[in-house]
C-alpha positions in Angstrom: 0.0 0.0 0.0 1.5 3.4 -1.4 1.9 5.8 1.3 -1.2 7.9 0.0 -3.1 5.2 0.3 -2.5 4.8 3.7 -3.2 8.4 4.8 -6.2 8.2 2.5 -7.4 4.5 4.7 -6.7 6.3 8.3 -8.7 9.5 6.9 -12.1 7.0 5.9 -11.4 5.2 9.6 -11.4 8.4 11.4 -14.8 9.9 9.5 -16.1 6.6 10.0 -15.4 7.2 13.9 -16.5 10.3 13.8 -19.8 9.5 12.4 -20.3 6.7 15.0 -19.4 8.7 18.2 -19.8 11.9 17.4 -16.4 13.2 18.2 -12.6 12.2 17.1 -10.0 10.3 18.8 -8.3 14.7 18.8 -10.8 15.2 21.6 -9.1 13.3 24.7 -6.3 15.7 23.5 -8.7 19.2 23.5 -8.3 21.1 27.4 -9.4 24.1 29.4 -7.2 26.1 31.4 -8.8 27.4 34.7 -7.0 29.2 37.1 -7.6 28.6 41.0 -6.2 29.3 44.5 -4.8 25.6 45.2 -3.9 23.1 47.5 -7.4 21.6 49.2 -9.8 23.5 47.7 -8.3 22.5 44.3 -8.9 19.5 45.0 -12.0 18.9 45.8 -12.7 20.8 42.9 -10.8 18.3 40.8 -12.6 15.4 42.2 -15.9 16.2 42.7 -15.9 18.3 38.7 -13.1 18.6 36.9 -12.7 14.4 36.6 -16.0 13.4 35.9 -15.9 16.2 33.7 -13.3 14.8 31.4 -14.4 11.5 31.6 -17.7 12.4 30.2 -16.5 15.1 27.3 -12.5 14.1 27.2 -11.6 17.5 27.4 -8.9 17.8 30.0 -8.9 20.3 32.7 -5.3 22.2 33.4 -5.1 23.6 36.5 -3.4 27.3 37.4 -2.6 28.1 41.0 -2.2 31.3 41.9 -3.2 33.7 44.9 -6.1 36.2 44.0 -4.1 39.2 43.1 -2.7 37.2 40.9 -5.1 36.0 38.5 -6.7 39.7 38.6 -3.5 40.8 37.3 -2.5 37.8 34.8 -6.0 38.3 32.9 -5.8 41.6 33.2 -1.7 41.5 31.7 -3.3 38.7 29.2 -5.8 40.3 28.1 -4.1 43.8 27.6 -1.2 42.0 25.6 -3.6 40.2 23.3 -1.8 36.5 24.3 -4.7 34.8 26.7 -3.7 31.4 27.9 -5.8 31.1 30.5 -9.9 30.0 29.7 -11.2 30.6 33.4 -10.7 31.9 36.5 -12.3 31.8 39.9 -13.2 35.5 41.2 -14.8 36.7 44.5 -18.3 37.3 44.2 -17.3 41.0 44.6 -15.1 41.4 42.7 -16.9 40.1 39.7 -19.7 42.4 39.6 -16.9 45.4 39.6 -15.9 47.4 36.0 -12.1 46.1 36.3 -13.4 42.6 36.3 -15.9 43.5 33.0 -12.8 44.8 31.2 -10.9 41.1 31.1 -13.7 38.9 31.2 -16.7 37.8 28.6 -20.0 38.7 30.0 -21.8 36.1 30.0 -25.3 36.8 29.6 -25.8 35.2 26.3 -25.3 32.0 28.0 -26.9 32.4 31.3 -29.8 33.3 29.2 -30.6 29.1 29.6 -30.3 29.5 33.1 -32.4 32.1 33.2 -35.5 30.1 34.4 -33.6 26.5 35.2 -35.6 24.8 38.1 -33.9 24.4 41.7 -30.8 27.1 40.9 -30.5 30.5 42.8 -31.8 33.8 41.0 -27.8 34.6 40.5 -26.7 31.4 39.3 -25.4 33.0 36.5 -24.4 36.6 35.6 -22.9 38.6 33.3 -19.5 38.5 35.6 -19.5 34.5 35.9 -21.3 31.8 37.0 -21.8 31.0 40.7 -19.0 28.6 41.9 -19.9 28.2 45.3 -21.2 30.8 48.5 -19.5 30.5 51.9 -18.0 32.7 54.7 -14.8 34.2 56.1 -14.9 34.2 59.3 -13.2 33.4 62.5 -11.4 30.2 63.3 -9.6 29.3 66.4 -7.5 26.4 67.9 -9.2 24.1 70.2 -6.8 22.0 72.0 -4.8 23.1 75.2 -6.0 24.8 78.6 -8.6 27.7 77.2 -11.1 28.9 79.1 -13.7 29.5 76.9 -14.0 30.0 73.1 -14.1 32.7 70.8 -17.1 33.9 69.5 -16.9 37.5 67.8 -14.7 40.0 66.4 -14.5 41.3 69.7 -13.0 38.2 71.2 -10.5 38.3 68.6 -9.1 41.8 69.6 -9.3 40.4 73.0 -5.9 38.7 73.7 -6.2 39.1 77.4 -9.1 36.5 77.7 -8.1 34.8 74.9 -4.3 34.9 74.4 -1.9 33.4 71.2 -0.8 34.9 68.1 -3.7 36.1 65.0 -4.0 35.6 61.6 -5.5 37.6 59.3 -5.7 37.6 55.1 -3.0 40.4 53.4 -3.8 40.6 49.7 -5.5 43.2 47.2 -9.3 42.8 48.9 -8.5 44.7 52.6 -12.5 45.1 53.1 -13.1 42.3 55.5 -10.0 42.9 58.4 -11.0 46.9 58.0 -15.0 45.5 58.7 -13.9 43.1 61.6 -12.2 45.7 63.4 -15.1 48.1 63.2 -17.7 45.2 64.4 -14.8 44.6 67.3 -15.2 48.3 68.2 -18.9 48.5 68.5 -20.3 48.9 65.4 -23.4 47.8 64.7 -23.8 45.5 62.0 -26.9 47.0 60.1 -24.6 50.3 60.2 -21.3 48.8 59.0 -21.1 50.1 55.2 -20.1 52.7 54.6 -16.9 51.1 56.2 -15.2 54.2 58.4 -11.8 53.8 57.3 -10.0 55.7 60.0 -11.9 54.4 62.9 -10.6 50.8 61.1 -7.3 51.4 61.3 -7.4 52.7 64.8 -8.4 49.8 65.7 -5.9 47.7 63.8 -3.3 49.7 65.6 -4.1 47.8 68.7 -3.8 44.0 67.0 -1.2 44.7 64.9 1.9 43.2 67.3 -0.4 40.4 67.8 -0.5 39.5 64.4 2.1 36.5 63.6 0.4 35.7 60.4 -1.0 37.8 57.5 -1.6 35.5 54.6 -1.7 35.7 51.1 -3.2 32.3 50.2 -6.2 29.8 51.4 -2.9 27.2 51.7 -0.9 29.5 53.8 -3.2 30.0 55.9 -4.1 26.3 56.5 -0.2 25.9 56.6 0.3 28.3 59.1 -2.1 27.0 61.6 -0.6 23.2 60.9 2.5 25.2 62.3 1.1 26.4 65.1 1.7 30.2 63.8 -1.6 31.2 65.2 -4.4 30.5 67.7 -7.2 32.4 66.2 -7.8 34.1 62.8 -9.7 34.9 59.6 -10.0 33.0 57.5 -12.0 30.8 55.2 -14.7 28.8 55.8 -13.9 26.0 53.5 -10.2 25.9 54.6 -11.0 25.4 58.2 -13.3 22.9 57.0 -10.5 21.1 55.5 -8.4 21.3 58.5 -11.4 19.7 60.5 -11.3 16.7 58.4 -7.7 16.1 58.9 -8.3 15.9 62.3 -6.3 19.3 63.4 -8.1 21.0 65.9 -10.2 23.5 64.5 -13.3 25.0 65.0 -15.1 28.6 64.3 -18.4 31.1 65.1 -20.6 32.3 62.5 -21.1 35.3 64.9 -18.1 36.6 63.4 -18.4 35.6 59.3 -19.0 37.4 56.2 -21.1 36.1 53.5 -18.4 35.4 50.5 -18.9 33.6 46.9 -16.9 32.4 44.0 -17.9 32.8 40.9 -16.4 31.2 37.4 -15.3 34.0 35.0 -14.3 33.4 30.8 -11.5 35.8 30.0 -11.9 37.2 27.0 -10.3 35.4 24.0 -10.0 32.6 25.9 -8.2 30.1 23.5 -10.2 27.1 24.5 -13.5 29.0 24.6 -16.1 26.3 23.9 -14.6 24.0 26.1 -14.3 26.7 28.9 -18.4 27.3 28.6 -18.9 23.7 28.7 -16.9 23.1 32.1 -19.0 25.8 33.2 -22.3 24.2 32.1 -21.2 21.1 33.5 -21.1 22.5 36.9 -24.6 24.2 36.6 -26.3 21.3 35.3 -25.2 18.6 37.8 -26.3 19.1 42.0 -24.5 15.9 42.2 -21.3 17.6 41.3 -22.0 20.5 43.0 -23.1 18.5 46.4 -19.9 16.7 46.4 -17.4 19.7 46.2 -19.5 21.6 48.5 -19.8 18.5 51.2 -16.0 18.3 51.0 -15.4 22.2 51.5 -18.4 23.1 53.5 -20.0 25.6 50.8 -23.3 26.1 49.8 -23.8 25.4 46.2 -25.7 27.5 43.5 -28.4 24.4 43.4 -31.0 23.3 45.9 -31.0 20.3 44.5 -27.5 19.7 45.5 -28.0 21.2 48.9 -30.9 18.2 49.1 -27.8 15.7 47.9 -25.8 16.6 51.0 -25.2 14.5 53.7 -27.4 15.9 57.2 -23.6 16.0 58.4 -22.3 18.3 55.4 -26.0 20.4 55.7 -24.8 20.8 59.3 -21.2 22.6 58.8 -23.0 25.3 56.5 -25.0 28.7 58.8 -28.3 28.2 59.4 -30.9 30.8 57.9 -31.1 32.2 61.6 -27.2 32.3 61.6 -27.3 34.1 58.9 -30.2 36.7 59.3 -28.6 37.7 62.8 -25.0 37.5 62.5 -23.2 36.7 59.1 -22.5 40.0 57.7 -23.2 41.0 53.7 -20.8 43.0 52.6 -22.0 46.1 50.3 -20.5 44.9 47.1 -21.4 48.6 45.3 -19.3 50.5 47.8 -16.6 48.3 48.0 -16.0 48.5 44.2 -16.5 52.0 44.3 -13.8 52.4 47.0 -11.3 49.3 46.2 -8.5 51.4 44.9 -8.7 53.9 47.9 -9.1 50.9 50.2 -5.9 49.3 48.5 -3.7 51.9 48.9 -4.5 52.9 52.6 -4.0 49.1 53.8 -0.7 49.0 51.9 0.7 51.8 53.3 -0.9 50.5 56.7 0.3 46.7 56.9 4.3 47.2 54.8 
């Protein structure tokens, strides 16, 4: 057989595949790159999604690690430069609904339009800024083993290293909103009154932490890290990390009197090179609780379907605030004013915390 012939044979075999399965054997190859903040919360991501999501389309999933400010500022770079390698990246809730965040990414409304009326999903399942990952809390999470009197249950109790000594933790990257809100809810503020945040008043009261402070993290690992370490007794933090660190065993635990109502949400960069693929991960997640219950049993989040909220365990349902919980005491954050101030917020916490 000539060597034409042979190309010309393998050409008929892979139509004839093609026509039978409806794809090509090129397909295991196709990906999507989606950018995330790592370690455990990666994977159960991978696990619970991004496997069963390859094994039903072939289309491999890359995963990116990187910190927050990071991925804001590699779209951003990518997309400014005209070279986007990236498909997708996970953005706080808040941050997606912001103009920086429409300037990088694809809005998405075009295809949330069949979401639009989907039975058991939450109103905002699916926006223009990205579709809803997952909705928990950062709050605060303290050590439970050794001689302690009593446990921590606000913001208050965290400023209060007399009753409630060790070193803190608190988050140190481009979204200073929630450690400038926890000290104003340490100082007496009243929740309902929070927002507008008083910046100065925040600070004040930061200045009387700040030498207690042996850990300001930049990422969800370093954070878990850090209390594996012993590098802090109490601190903010996230919800699904210190649900993690529960389920090794480490001895963890943490108030929803002091927590603020937080969300991921998936955002397409715009000219994401694996675009289709990219919008089917997406719609992968959205269409299957069962996915959706297991990452969020595993991390302790509550998931964009209430269909998947029925899926998990009465043990998972437990971990998450109840509606009470959340109507008296989980703060949420005034995502309009935050935008409208992150840059002034950015700059007075970096000259602050350096």
């Amino acid at each position: 057989m000539t060597t034409r012939s042979i190309k010309h044979a393998f050409a008929s075999l892979t139509l004839a595949v093609t026509l039978a399965t409806g794809h090509t054997s090129a397909t295991a190859q196709e990906q999507v790159i989606i950018a995330s903040t790592g370690g455990a919360y990666d994977r159960a991501l991978k696990e619970a999604w991004f496997d069963p999501f390859t094994q039903a389309t072939g289309i491999a999933v890359q995963v990116v690690s990187a910190t927050n400010a990071e991925m804001r500022a590699k779209a951003s770079a990518m997309v400014r430069a005209g070279n986007v390698t990236w498909d997708l990246y996970l953005e706080g809730e808040i941050q997606a609904a912001s103009d920086a965040h429409r300037q990088v990414t694809e809005d998405l409304s075009p295809f949330c339009a069949g979401y639009a009326s989907k039975a058991g999903l939450v109103g905002n399942a699916c926006a223009p800024g990205g579709a809803l990952l997952q909705s928990t809390a950062t709050l605060l999470a303290y050590r439970t083993d050794g001689n302690r009197p009593a446990q921590p249950e606000t913001w208050a109790d965290m400023w209060d290293t007399q009753t409630f000594p060790g070193g803190r933790a608190f988050p140190n990257f481009d979204d200073p909103w929630r450690v400038l809100a926890a000290a104003l809810l340490a100082d007496g503020v009243d929740k309902d009154k929070l927002f507008p945040l008083d910046v100065d008043r925040a600070f004040a009261k930061l200045d009387t932490i700040r030498d207690h402070v042996t850990l300001w993290w930049k990422t969800g690992d370093q954070s878990v890290q850090g209390f594996r370490n012993g590098d802090y007794d109490l601190g903010q933090i996230w919800l699904t990390r210190a649900r993690s660190m529960r389920d090794e065993g480490l001895p963890i635990a943490w108030s929803y009197k002091a927590a603020f109502l937080v969300g991921d949400r998936i955002a397409l960069i715009k000219g994401a090179p694996n675009r289709d693929n990219a919008l089917k991960l997406i719609a992968y997640w959205l269409d299957n609780p069962s996915v959706q219950a297991q990452a969020c049993s595993t991390l302790s989040c509550t998931p964009p379907s209430a269909d998947a909220i029925a899926l998990m365990s009465e043990e998972a349902r437990q971990s998450m605030p109840t509606t009470d919980e959340i109507s008296q005491h989980v703060i949420v954050p005034d995502a309009e004013w935050i935008n409208a101030n992150a840059a002034m917020l950015l700059q007075r916490w970096n000259n602050w915390v350096r």
